[in-house]
matplotlib code that plots the C-alpha trace (Angstrom):
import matplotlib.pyplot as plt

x = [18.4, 16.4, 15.5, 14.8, 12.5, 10.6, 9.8, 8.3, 6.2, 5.4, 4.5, 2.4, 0.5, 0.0, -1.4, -3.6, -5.2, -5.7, -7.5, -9.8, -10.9, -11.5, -13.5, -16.5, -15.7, -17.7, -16.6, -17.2, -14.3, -12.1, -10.6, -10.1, -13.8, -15.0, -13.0, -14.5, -17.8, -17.8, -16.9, -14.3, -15.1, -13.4, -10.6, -9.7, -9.7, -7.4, -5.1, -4.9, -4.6, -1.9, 0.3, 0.0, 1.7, 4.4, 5.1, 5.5, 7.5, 10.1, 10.2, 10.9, 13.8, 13.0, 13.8, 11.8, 8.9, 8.6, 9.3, 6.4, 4.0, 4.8, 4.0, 0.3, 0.2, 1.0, -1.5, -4.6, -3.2, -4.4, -7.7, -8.3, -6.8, -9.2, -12.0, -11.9, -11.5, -7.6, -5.0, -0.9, 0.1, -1.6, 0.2, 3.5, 2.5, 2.5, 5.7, 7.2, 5.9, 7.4, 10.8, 13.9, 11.3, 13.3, 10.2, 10.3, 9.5, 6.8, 5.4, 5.4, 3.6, 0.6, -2.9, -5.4, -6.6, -3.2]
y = [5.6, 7.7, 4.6, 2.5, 6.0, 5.7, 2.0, 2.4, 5.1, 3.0, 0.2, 1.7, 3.4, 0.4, -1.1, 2.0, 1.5, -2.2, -1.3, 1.4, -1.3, -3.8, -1.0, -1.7, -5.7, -8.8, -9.7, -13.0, -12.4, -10.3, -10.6, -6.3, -6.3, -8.4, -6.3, -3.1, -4.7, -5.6, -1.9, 0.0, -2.3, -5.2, -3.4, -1.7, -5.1, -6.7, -3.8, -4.0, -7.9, -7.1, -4.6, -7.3, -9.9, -6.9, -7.2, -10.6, -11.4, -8.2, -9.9, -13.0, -11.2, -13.4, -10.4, -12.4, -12.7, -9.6, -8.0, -10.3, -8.9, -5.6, -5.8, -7.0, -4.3, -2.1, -3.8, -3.6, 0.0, 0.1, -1.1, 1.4, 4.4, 3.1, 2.6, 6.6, 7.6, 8.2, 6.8, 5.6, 9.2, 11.2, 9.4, 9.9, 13.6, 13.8, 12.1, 14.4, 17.8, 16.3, 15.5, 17.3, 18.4, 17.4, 15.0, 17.1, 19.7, 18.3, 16.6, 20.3, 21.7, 18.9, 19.9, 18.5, 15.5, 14.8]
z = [-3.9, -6.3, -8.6, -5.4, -4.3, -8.3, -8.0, -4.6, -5.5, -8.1, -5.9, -3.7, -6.6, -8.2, -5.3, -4.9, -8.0, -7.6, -4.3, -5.6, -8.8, -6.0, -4.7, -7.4, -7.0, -6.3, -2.3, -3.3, -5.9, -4.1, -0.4, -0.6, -2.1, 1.2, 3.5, 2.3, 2.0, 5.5, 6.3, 8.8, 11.9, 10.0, 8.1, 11.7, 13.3, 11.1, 11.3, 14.7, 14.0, 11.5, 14.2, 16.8, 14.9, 14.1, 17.4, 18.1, 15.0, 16.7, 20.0, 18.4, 16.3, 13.5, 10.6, 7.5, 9.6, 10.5, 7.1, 6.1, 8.7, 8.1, 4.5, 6.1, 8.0, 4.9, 2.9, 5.3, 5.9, 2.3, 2.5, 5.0, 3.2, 0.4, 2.8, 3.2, -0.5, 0.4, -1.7, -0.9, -3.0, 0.7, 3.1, 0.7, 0.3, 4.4, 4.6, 2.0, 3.7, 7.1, 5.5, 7.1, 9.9, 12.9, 14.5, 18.0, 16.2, 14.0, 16.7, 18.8, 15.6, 15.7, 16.6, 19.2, 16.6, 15.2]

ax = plt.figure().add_subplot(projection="3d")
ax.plot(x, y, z, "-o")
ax.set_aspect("equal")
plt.show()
């Protein structure tokens, strides 16, 4: 599990770093560049996009189609956290300070904006 743990880390921080390169790229080039070129408005609306289709391919129990659209909603999830100046590492980082947090009592804890 640990070796499956390293490689998604990995992953993800891969990813970040192709995002944040895609950050300074041509949107004519790059389909992250255009996204982030035509700002938060368009990144949010094809997350929402994204976790629509999420919840068709569920209903419709079909399990590679929805692993597929999950990894879109991952992806634009991205874009978004790059959109900000966040990277994969800070939503892992929350994850990690909520682990073996029973999630009634995190979710007690929150504030207002959480």
């Amino acid at each position: 599990m640990v070796e499956q743990s390293d490689q998604l880390n990995q992953i993800l921080a891969e990813l970040g770093d192709v995002m944040q390169q895609r950050r300074q790229a041509s949107p004519d080039s790059s389909y992250v560049a255009q996204l982030l070129h035509q700002g938060e408005d368009k990144i949010l609306k094809k997350v929402i996009e994204e976790a629509g289709e999420v919840l068709m391919a569920s209903k419709d129990g079909d399990k590679a189609h929805l692993v597929k659209e999950v990894a879109d909603v991952w992806f634009h999830t991205l874009v978004l956290l790059t959109y900000h100046g966040l990277r994969p590492e800070d939503v892992l980082n929350e994850l990690q300070r909520r682990q073996h947090t029973s999630g009634l009592v995190e979710k007690a804890n929150r504030q207002p904006h959480d």
